[in-house]
C-alpha positions as CSV (number, residue, x, y, z in Angstrom):
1,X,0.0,0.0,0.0
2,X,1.4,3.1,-0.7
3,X,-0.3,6.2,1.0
4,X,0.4,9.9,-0.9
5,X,-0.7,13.3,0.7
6,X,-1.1,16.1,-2.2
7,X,-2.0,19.6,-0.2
8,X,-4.9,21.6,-2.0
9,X,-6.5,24.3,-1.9
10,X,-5.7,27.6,0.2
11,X,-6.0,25.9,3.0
12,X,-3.9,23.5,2.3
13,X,-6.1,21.0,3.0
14,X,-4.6,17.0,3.3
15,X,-6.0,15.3,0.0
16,X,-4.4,11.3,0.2
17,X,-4.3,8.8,-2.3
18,X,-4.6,5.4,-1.0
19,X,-2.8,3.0,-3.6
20,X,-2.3,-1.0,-4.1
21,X,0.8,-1.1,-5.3
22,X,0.0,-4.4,-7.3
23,X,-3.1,-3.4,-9.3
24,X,-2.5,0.6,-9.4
25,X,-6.2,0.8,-8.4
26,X,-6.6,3.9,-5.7
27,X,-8.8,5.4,-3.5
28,X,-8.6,9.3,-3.3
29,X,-9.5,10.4,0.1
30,X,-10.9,14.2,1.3
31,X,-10.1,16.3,-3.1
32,X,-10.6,19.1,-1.3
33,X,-9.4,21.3,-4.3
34,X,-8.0,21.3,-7.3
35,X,-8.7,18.6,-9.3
36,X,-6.0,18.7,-12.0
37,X,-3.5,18.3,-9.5
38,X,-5.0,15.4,-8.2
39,X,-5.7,13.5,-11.7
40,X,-2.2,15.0,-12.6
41,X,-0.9,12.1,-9.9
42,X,-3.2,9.5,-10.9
43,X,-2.2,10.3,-14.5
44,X,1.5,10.3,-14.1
45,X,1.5,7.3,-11.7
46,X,-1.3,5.2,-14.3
47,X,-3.3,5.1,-11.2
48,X,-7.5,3.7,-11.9
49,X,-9.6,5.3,-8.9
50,X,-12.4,3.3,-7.6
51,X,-13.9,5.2,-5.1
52,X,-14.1,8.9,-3.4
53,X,-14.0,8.8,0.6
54,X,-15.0,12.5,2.1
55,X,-14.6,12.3,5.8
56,X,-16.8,15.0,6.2
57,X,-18.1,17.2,4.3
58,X,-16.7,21.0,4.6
59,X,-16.2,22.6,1.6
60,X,-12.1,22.4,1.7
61,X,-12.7,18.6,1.8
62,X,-15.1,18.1,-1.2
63,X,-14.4,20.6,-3.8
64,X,-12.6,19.0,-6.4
65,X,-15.0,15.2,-6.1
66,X,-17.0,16.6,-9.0
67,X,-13.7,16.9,-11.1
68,X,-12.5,13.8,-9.8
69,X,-15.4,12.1,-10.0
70,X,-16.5,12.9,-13.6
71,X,-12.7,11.8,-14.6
72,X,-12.7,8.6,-12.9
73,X,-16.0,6.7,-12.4
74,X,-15.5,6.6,-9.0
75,X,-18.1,6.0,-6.5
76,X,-18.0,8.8,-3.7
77,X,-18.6,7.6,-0.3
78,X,-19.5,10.1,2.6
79,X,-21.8,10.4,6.0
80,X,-25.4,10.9,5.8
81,X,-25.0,13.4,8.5
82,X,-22.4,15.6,6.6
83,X,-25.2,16.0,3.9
84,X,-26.6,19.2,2.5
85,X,-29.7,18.0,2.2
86,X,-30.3,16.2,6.1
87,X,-28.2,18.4,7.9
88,X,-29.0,21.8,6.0
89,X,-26.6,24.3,7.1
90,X,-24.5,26.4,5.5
91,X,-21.0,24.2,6.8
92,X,-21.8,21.4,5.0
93,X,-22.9,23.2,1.7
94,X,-22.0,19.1,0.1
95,X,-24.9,17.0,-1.4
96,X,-24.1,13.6,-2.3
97,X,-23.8,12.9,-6.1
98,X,-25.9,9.9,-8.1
99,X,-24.8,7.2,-7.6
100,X,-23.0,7.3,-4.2
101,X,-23.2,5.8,-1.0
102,X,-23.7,6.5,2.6
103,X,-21.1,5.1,5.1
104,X,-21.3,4.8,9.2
105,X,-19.9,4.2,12.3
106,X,-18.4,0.4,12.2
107,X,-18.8,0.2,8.5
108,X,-15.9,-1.2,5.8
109,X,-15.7,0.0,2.6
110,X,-13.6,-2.4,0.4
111,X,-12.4,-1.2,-2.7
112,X,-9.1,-1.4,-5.1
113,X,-7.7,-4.5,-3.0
114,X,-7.5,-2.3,0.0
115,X,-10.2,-2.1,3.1
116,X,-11.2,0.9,5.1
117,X,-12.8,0.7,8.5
118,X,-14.9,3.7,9.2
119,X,-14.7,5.6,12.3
């Protein structure tokens, strides 16, 4: 597994890139911002990302899954709490798109050979 951290955004917000280094599948972890320089890495490195995982969702953590998204064919994973649409306020401005799934408390999310436990 090899684990990269790409800082975006003015905030300089930790985007990671989750990789098996066997099947160059990936898992792209909080694209908080700009989206080139994320699918700039998975491009130069031949990377295929299966999934999106937003660990909440403030805007500096979720603004580039669109871009990534729409690139990729990932699936984009997130909270039902950190949802525009149930929590409605204006900190968590993040809907989730078509197609995605809800994660909680205990759950695992296996994807791209690798397995995440969320917490």
């Amino acid at each position: 597994m090899l684990i990269k951290t790409i800082p975006v955004g003015h905030l300089e917000t930790n985007c990671y890139v989750v990789t098996d280094e066997e099947t160059l599948e990936c898992v792209v972890i909080d694209p908080g911002d700009e989206s080139n320089t994320i699918l700039d890495y998975l491009e130069d490195n031949r990377l295929h990302c299966t999934a999106i995982l937003l660990t909440h969702g403030h805007y500096d953590h979720v603004g580039a899954v669109e871009g990534v998204m729409e690139e990729t064919g990932a699936t984009v994973y997130m909270h039902e709490q950190d949802d525009a649409r149930i929590r409605r306020n204006s900190h968590f401005p993040f809907t989730l798109p078509a197609g995605g799934k809800y994660y909680k408390d205990g759950d695992v999310v296996q994807t791209a050979g690798l397995r995440f436990e969320v917490l």
